[in-house]
C-alpha positions in Angstrom: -84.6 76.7 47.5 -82.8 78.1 50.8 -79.5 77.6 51.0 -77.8 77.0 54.6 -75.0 79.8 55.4 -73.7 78.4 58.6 -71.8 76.2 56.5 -69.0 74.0 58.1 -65.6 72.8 55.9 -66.7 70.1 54.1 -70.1 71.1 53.1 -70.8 71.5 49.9 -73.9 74.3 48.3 -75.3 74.5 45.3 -73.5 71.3 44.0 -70.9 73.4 42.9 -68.9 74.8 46.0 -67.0 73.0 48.7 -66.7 74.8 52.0 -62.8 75.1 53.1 -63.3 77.6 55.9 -64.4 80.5 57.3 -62.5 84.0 56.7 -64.5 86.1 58.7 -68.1 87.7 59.9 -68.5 91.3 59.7 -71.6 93.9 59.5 -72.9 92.8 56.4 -72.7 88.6 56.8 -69.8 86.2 56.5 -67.2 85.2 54.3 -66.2 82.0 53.4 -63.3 80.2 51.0 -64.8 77.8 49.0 -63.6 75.7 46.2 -65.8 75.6 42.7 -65.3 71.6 42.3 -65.8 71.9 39.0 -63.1 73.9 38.5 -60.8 73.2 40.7 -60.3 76.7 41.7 -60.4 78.9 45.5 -63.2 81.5 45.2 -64.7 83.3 48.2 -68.5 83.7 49.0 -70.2 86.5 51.2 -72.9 85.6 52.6 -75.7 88.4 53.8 -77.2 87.8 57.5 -80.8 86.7 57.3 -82.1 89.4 58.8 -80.9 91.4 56.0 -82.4 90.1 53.1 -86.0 91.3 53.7 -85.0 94.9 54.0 -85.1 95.8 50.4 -82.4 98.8 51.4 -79.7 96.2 52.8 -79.8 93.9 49.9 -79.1 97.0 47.6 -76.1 97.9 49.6 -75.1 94.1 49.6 -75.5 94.4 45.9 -73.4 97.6 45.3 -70.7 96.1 47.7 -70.9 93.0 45.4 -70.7 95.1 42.1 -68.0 97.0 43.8 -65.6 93.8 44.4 -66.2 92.1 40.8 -65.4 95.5 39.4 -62.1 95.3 40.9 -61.3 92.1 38.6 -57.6 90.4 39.5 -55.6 92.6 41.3 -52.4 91.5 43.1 -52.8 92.9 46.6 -56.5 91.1 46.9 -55.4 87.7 48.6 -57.8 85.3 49.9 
């Protein structure tokens, strides 16, 4: 299933995630503030541009960047 990443507030993906806004688009893709619906909660999702995720040496450094941020866990000065 493809999901759609030029999501407007409002949409929902993946059932789960409503769309409040867009943070920002940098080299990598965009980032967006959702809320899990579920529960009830702000998250944020990064999106990769398309034309990244055939090049199997983009998705890994999407990956790492990924690992990097879950790694950092709660933190205080990470505000969203």
């Amino acid at each position: 299933m493809a999901v759609r990443i030029d999501w407007q507030p409002g949409d929902v993906f993946l059932d789960h995630y409503r769309v409040e806004r867009l943070l920002g688009t940098g080299g990598m893709g965009r980032v967006y503030r959702v809320e899990h619906r579920g529960w009830g909660i702000p998250l944020v999702v990064k999106v990769p541009r398309p034309e990244l995720v055939d090049q199997v040496a983009h998705m890994l450094s999407f990956d790492r960047e990924c690992q990097t941020w879950i790694a950092l866990g709660n933190h205080p000065n990470i505000v969203c």
